[in-house]
N, C-alpha and C positions, 0 to 999 in steps of 0.2 A: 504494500500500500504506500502511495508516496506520502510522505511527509510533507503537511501543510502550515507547518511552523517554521521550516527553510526558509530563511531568506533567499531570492531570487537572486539569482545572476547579476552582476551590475557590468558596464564595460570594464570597471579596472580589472575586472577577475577574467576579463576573457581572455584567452591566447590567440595573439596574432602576427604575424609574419614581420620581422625587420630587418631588411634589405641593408649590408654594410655598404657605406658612405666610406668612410678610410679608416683603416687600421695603425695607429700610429707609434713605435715606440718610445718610450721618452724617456729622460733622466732616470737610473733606479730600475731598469727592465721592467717600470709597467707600462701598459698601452690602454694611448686614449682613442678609445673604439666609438665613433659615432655613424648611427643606423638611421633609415627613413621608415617612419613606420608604416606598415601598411596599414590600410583602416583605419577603425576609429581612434585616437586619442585624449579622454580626457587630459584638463591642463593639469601639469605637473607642479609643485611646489617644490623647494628646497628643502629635504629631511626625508624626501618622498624614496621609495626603493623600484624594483621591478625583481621577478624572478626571469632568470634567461635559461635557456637549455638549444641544444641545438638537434638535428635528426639523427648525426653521426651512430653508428650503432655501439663507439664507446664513450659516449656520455653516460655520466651517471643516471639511475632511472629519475631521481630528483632534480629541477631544476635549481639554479643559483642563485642566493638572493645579490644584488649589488644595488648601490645608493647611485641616487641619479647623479651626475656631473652637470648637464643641463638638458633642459628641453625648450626649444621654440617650435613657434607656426613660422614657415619660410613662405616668402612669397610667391610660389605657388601652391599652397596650401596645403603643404604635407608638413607634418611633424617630423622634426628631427631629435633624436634624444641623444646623449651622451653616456660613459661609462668608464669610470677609470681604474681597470683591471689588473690584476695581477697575475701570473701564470703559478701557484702555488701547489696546485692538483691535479687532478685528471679534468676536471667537469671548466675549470677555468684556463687550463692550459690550450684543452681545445677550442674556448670560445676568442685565446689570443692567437692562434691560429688562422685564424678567419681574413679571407681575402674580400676586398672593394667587390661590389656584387652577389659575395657568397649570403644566403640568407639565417636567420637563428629567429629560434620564438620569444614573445617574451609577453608575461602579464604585471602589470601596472598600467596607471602607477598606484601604487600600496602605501599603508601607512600614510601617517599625519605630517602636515609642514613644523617647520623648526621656529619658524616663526611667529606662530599664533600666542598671545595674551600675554607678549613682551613685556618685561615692567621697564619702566623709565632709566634716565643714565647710561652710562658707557658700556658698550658689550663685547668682550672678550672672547674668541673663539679659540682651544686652543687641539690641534690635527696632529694625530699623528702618522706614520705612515701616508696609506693611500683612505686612510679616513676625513682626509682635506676634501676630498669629492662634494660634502654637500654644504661645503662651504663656498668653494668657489663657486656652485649653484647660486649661493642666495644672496653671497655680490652682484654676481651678475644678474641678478632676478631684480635684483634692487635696483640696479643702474638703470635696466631698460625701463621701470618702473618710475625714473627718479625720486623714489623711498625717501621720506626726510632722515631717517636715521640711518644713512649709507655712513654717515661721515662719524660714526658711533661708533664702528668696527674695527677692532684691532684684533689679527690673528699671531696666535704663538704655535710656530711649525714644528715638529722636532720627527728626527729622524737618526739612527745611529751613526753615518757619516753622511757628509756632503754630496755624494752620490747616490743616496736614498731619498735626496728631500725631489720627490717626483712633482713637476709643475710648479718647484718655488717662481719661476719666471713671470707663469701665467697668473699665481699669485697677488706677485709684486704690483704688475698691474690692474688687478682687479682690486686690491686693495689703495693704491696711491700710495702706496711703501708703508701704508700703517701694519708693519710689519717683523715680527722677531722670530730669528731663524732659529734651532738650538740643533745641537749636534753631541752626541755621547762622548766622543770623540774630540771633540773642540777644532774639527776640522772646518768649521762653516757659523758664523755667528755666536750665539750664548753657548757656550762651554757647560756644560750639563743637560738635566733632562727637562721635559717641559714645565714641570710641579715647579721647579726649584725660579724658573723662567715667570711662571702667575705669581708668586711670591715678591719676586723682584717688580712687575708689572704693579698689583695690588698695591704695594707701597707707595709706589709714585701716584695711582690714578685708583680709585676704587670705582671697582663698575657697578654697575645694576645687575647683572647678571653674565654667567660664566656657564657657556655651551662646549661641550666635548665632543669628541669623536675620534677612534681608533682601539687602542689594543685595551682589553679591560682591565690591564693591570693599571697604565697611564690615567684610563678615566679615574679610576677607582683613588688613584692617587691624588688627581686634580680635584674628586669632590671633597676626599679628606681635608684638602689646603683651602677650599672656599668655605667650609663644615668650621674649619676652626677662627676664619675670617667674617661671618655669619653674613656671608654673601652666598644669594641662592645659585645650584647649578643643576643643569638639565645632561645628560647625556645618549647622545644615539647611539642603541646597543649593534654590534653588528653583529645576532645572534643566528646561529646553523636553522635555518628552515628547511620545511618539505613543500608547504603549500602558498604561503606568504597571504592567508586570507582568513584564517581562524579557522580550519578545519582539520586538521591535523594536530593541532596542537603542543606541535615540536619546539615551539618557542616562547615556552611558558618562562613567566622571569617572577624569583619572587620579588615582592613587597611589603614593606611596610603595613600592619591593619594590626588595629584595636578588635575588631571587632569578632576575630580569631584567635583561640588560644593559644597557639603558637606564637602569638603577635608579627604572622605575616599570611601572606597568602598570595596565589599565583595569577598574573595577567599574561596578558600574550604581548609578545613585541610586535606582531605584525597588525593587530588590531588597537591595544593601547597604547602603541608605541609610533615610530619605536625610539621616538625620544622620551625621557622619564625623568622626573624629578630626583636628584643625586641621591636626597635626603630620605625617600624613598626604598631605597634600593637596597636588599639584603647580596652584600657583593659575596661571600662567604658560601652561597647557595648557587649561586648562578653557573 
């Protein structure tokens, strides 16, 4: 009997064909892969993700989730999106593979924008790795926008050496140099890691709020430093999915709740997420 409690289908959950546009590799062996999508596309926000997968018969049977890099309408009226990949597996190795005109599936966009119910004051963004992706989204989202609080934004990059920081260029310009590089290594800007990087930032300038993205040890460290600075922080988890739509439920994250006696309980990243309130977040379980 079917189930009349399902929520229906919506476009972001559908899968449909996107056509590679160029394959590029950049700084750091990741590649920035931008597709034309076919069909429909709801607009994309920055913080937004997609699952990708391709027909290859060795893809994994799951598809991948990845944060968007960007998305516009071009002016003939197809959607372009972005993606800024890594080759770290099987299932992402072969979607960096992929040649101009080869095709790959993809459903999005998923999850929530990064943007929504900002509070006031300066906002610090701080990337690591190839977790810069939905930042430089929401520069860019912001510019073509003219955003009054484009000129709000200072990002703290970090990467273990200077040939890992992938797209600091593209960065620089999308930020107007409001920009600090960090390097494990001390080969490229701030000589340490990014925590120690908001620390030094905080002191000079206290924001309104401090958005993350990258490796969960990093978040987990930058909310400790905002946690004791009693500035709030949001971070977008990049958790393993199967479905990227709340069906599967492979991306339960816990949280924070009263109202459970364990004083937490489970959300999903792909539907309450998959950005989350720092203070929320039971890092320990995840």
């Amino acid at each position: 009997m079917e189930d009349s409690s399902a929520a229906p289908p919506t476009a972001s959950m559908a899968s449909r064909p996107g056509r590679v546009v160029s394959n590029d590799v950049v700084t750091g062996g990741c590649h920035r892969i931008a597709l034309e999508v076919q069909g429909e596309w709801p607009a994309a926000r920055a913080g937004q993700f997609a699952m990708l997968s391709t027909d290859d018969v060795r893809f994994p049977i799951l598809p991948r989730p990845f944060s968007l890099l960007g998305s516009r309408r071009r002016q003939d009226g197809r959607d372009e999106v972005e993606f800024m990949l890594m080759p770290v597996g099987v299932g992402s190795g072969l979607l960096c593979s992929l040649k101009p005109d080869d095709t790959l599936q993809l459903v999005g966009p998923l999850g929530h924008a990064m943007d929504r119910d900002l509070p006031d004051g300066p906002i610090v963004c701080v990337a690591g790795g190839y977790g810069l992706a939905p930042f430089l989204f929401l520069l860019d989202q912001w510019r073509r926008e003219n955003h009054p609080r484009l000129g709000d934004v200072t990002v703290i990059f970090g990467a273990r050496t200077a040939a890992r920081l992938s797209l600091a260029d593209r960065l620089a310009a999308a930020a107007d140099g409001r920009v600090v590089l960090c390097t494990d290594d001390g080969s490229e800007g701030f000589s340490g890691r990014v925590d120690a990087a908001l620390t030094d930032s905080i002191a000079r300038q206290r924001p309104g709020i401090v958005l993350t993205c990258g490796p969960e040890a990093m978040m987990e460290a930058v909310g400790s430093v905002c946690a004791a600075a009693g500035i709030p922080a949001r971070a977008s988890l990049e958790t393993v999915m199967g479905c990227g739509y709340a069906v599967c439920n492979g991306c339960a994250v816990a949280v924070d709740s009263s109202a459970h006696a364990e004083g937490y309980t489970y959300e999903l990243a792909c539907r309450e997420g998959t950005v989350f309130d720092e203070g929320r977040l039971q890092w320990n379980l995840l």
